[in-house]
KEKE-3310 file (N, C-alpha, C; in steps of 0.2 Angstrom, whole numbers, plus 5000, padded with zeros to 4 digits):
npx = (4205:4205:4222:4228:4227:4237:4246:4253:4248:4248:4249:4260:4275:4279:4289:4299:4298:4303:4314:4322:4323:4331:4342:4359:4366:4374:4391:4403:4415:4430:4437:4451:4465:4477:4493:4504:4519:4538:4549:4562:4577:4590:4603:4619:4632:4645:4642:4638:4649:4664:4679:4688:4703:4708:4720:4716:4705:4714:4720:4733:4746:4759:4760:4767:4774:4768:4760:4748:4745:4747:4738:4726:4726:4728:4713:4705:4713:4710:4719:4711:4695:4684:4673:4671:4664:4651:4647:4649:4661:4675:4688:4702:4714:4732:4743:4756:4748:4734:4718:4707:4691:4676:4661:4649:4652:4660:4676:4694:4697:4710:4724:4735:4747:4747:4749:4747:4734:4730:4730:4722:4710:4694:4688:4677:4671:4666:4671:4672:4669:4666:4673:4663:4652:4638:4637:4629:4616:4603:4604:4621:4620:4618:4604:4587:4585:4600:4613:4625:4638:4644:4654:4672:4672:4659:4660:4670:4664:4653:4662:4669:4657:4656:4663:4678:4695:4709:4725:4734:4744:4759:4754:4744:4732:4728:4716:4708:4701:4694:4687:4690:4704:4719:4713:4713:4709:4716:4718:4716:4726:4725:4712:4708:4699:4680:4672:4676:4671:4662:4668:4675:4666:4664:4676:4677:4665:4669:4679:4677:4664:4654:4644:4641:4633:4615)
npy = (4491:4472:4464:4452:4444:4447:4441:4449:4458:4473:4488:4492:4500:4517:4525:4533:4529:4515:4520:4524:4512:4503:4509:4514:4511:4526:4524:4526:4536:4532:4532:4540:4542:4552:4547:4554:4560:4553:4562:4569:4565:4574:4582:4578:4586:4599:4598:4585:4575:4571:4579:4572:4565:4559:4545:4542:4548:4560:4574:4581:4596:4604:4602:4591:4589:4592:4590:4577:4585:4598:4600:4597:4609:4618:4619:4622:4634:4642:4658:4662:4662:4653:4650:4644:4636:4637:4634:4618:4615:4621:4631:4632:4640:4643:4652:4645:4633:4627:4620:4611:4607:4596:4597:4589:4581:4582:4578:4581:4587:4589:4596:4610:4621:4638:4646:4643:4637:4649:4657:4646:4651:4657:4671:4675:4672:4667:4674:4665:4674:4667:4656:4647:4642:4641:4653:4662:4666:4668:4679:4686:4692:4688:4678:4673:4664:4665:4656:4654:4650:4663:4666:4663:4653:4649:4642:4636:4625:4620:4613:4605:4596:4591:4583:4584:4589:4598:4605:4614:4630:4641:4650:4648:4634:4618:4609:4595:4578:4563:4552:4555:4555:4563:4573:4590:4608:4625:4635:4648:4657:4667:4676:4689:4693:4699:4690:4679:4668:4662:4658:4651:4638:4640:4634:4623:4614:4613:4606:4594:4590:4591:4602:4616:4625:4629)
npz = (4663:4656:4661:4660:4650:4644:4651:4661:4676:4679:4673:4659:4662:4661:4649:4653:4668:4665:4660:4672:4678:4674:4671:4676:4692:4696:4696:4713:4715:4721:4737:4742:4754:4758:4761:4774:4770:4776:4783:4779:4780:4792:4785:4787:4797:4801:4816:4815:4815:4821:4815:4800:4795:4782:4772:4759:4753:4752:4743:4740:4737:4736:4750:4755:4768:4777:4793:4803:4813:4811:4801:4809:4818:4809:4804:4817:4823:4809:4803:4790:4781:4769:4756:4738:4732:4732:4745:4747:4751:4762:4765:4773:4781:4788:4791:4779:4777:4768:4771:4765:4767:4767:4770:4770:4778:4788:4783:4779:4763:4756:4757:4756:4750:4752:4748:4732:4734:4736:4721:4715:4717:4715:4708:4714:4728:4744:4758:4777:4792:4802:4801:4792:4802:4807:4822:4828:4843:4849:4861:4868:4880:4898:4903:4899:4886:4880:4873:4871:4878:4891:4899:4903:4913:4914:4902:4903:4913:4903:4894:4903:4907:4894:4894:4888:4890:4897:4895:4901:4897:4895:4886:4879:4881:4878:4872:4872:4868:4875:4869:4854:4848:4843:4839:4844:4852:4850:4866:4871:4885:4892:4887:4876:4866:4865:4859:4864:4869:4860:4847:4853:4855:4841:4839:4843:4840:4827:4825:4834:4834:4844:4850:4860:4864:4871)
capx = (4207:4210:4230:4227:4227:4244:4251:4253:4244:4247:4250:4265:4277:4279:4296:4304:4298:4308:4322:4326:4323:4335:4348:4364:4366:4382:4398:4404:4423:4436:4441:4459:4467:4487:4499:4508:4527:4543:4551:4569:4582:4595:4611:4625:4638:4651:4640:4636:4653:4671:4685:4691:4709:4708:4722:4715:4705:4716:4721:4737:4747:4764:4760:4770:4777:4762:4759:4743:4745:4749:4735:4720:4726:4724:4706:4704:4711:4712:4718:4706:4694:4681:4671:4670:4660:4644:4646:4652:4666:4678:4695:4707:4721:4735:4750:4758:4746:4727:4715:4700:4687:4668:4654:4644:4654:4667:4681:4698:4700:4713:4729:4737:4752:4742:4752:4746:4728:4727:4732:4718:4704:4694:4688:4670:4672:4662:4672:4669:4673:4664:4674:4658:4649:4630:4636:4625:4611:4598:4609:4627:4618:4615:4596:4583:4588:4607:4613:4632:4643:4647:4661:4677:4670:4652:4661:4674:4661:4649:4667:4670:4653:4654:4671:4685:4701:4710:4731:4737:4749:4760:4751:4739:4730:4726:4707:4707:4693:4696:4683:4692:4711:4721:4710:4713:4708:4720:4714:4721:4726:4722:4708:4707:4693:4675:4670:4680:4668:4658:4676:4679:4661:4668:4679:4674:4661:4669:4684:4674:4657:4651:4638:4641:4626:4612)
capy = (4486:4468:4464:4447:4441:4450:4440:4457:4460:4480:4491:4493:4505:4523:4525:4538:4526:4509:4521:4526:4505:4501:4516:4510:4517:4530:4524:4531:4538:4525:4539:4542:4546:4555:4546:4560:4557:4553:4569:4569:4564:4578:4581:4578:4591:4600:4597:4578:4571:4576:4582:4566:4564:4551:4548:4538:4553:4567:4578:4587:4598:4607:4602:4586:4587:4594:4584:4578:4592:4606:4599:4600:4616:4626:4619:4622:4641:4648:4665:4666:4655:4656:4644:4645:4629:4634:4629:4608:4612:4624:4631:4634:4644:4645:4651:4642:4628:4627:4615:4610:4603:4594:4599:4582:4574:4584:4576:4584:4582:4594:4602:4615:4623:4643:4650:4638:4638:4657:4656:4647:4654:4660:4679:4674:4665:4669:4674:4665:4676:4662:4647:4643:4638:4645:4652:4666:4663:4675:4685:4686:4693:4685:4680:4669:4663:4664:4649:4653:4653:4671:4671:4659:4651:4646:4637:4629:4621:4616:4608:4596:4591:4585:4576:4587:4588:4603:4606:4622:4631:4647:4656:4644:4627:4611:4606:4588:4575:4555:4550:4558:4555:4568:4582:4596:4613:4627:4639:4656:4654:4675:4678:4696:4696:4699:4685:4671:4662:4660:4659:4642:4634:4637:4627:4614:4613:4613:4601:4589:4588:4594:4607:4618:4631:4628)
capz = (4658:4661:4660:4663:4644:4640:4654:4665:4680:4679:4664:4658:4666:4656:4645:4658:4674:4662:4658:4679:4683:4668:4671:4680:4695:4697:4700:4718:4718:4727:4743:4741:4757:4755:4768:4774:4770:4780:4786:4776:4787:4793:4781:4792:4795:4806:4822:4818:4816:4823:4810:4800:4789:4776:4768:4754:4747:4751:4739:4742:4732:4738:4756:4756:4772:4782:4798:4805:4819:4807:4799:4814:4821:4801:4802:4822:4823:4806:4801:4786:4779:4763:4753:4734:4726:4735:4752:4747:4757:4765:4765:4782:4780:4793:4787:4773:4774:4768:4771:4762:4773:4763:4773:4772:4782:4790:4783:4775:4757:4752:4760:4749:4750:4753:4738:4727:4737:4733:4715:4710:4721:4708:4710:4716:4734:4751:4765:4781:4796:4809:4799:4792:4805:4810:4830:4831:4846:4852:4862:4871:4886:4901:4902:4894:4876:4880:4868:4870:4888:4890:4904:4901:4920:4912:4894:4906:4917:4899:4892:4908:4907:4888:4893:4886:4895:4894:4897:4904:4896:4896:4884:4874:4882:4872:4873:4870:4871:4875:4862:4847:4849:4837:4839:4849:4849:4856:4869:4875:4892:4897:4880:4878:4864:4869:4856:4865:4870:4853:4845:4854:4854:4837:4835:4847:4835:4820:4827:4837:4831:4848:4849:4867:4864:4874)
cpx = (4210:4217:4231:4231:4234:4248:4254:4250:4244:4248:4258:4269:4280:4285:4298:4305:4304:4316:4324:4327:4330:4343:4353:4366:4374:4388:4401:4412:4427:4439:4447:4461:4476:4490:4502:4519:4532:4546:4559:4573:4588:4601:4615:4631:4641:4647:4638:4644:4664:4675:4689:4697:4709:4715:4720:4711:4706:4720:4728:4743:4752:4764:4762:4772:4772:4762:4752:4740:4744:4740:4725:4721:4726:4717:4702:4702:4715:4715:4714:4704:4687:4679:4669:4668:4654:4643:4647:4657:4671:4687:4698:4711:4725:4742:4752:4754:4737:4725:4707:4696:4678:4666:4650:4646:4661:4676:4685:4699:4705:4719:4735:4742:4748:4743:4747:4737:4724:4727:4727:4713:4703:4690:4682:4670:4667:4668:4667:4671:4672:4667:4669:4652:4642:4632:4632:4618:4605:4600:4614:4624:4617:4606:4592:4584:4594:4607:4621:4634:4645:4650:4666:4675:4664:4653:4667:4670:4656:4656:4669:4664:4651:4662:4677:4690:4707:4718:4731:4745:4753:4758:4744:4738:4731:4719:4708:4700:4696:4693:4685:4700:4713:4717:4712:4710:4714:4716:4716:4720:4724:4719:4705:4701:4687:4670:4672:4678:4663:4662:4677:4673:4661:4669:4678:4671:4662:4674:4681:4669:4653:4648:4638:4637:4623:4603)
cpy = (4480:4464:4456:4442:4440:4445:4443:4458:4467:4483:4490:4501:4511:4520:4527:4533:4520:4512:4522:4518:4504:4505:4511:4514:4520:4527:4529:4530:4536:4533:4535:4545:4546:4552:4552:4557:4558:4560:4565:4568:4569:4579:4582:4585:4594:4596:4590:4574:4577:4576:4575:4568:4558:4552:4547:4543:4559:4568:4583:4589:4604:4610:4595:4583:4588:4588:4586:4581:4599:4606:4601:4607:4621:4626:4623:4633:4642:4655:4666:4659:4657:4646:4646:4640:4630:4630:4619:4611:4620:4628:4635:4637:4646:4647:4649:4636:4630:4621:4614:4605:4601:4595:4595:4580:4576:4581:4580:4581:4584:4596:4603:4619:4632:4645:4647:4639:4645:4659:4653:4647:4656:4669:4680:4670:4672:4668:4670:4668:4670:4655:4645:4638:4644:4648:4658:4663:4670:4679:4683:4688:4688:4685:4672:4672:4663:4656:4647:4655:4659:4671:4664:4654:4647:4641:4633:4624:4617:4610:4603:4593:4588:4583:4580:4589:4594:4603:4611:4624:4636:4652:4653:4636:4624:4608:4598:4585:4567:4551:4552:4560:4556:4573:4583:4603:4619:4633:4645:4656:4662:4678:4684:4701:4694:4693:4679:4666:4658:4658:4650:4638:4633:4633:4622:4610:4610:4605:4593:4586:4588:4600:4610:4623:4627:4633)
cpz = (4661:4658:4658:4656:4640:4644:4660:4670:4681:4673:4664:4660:4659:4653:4652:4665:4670:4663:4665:4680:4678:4669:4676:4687:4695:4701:4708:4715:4725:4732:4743:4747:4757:4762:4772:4774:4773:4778:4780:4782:4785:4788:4787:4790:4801:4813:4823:4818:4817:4815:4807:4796:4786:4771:4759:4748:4749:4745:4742:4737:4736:4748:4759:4762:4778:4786:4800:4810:4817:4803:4802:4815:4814:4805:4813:4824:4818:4805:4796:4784:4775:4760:4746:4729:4731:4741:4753:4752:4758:4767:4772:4781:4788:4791:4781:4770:4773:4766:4770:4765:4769:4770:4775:4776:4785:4788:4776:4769:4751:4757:4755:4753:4750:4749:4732:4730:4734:4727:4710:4713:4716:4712:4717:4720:4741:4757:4770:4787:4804:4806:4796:4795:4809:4819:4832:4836:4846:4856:4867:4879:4890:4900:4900:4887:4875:4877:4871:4879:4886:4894:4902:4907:4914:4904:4897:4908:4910:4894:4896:4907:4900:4889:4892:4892:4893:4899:4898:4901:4896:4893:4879:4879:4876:4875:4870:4872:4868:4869:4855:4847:4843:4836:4843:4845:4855:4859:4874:4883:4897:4889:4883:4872:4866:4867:4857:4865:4864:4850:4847:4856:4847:4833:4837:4843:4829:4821:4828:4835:4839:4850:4859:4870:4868:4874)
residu = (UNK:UNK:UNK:UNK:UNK:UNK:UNK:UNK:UNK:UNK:UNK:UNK:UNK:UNK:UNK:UNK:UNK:UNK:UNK:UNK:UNK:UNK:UNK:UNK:UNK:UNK:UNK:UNK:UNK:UNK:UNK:UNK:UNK:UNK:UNK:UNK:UNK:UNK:UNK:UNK:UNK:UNK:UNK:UNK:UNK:UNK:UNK:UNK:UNK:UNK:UNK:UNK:UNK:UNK:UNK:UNK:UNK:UNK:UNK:UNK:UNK:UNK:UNK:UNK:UNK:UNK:UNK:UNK:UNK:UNK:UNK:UNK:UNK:UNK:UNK:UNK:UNK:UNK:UNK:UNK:UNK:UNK:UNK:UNK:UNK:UNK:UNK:UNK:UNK:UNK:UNK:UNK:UNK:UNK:UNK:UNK:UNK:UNK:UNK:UNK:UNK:UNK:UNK:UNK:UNK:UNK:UNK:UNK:UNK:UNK:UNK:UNK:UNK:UNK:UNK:UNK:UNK:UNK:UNK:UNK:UNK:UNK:UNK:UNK:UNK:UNK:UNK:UNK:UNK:UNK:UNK:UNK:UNK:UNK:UNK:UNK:UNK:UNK:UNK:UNK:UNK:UNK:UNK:UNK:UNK:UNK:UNK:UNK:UNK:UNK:UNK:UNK:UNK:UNK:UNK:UNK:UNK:UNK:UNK:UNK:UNK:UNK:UNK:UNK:UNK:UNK:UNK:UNK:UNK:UNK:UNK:UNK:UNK:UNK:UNK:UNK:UNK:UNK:UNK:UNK:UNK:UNK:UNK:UNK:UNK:UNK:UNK:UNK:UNK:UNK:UNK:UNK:UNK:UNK:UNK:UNK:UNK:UNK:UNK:UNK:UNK:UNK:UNK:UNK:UNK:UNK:UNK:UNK:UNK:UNK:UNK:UNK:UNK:UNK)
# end
C-alpha cells in the first residue's frame, strides 16, 4: 500500500510497539553506600588519669579535719571497699575515714566520717575485694601471657622504668612518682602475701593512673 498520501512512508507502528517507544524508561535506584562510623572514644578511668582532690566539688561530711595524706593512703591501701550506685563511683575505707572516688575521672568527691559512710550504705552494694579495679591477667605464672610481675625483683625493676621513686622504710616504703606530687602508694618493706604483687600494680594503678601489667 502506498503510505506516501497520509504523509507516512511506513505503516503505522502496532499499539503494543507505540506503547514500548512512548513508555518512560525505569528510574534506576540512587546506590547508597553506609560510611562506616567513628569508633567511640575510650571512657576514661582509673588507668587514664592519676587520683585528683578537688576541693571545690568535694563533699565531706564528719571528716573535717582529714588531711590530704590521710586522704590518698584510704584510697591507695584500703581495708575495705564497695561500690553501691552501679559502679559511678567507689568508696575506700581506712579506718575512720571513707573516701568516695567517681570513676570517669578518678577524682575524689566525698570523704566521710566511716560511721556515718556505713550508716547510710544502703543494704544492696557490691563488694570490691581488688578495689574495683579489673587486675586479673591470664596467668601469675611465669610464661607466655604473664600480665602481672610475679616476684617483688621483676615489679621493682617495671616501677623504675615508669619513673617511681620508692623510700625505704622500717616496715612499710613510700612509692612516689615526680610527675604526680602528693600521691604516694605505701609498700610493705618484707610482703608476706602471695598476691603482692597484683596488690600493688593495684594501687599504682588505681593511685597514679599507671598501668604496670604487661
Amino acid at each position: 500500500m502506498d503510505w506516501s498520501a497520509t504523509g507516512r512512508t511506513s505503516p503505522p507502528p502496532e499499539p503494543e510497539q507505540e506503547q514500548e517507544r512512548t513508555a518512560p524508561a525505569p528510574k534506576r535506584r540512587a546506590r547508597t553506600v553506609e560510611l562506616p562510623r567513628p569508633a567511640a572514644p575510650p571512657q576514661p578511668g582509673y588507668a587514664d588519669r592519676p587520683l585528683r582532690v578537688r576541693e571545690e566539688i568535694l563533699r565531706v561530711v564528719g571528716a573535717e579535719n582529714a588531711t590530704h595524706e590521710e586522704i590518698v593512703h584510704a584510697v591507695a591501701d584500703p581495708q575495705d571497699a564497695w561500690t553501691a550506685d552501679g559502679g559511678v563511683s567507689d568508696h575506700f575505707q581506712r579506718d575512720g575515714l571513707t573516701v568516695q572516688v567517681r570513676r570517669l575521672d578518678n577524682a575524689v568527691i566525698g570523704v566521710f566520717a566511716t560511721r556515718y559512710a556505713l550508716s547510710v550504705r544502703p543494704e544492696e552494694f557490691e563488694r570490691t575485694p581488688e578495689t574495683a579495679l579489673p587486675t586479673s591477667g591470664p596467668s601469675a605464672r611465669r610464661g607466655l601471657g604473664t600480665r602481672h610481675p610475679t616476684t617483688r625483683r621483676e615489679l621493682l625493676a617495671r616501677m623504675e622504668e615508669a619513673g617511681f621513686v620508692i623510700a625505704s622504710g622500717s616496715t612499710h616504703g613510700r612509692v612516689s612518682h615526680p610527675d604526680h606530687p602528693g600521691l604516694f602508694v605505701p609498700m610493705a618493706s618484707t610482703p608476706s602475701d602471695v598476691r603482692f604483687t597484683r596488690h600493688a600494680v593495684a594501687q599504682i594503678r588505681r593511685v597514679f593512673g599507671i598501668d604496670l601489667r604487661r
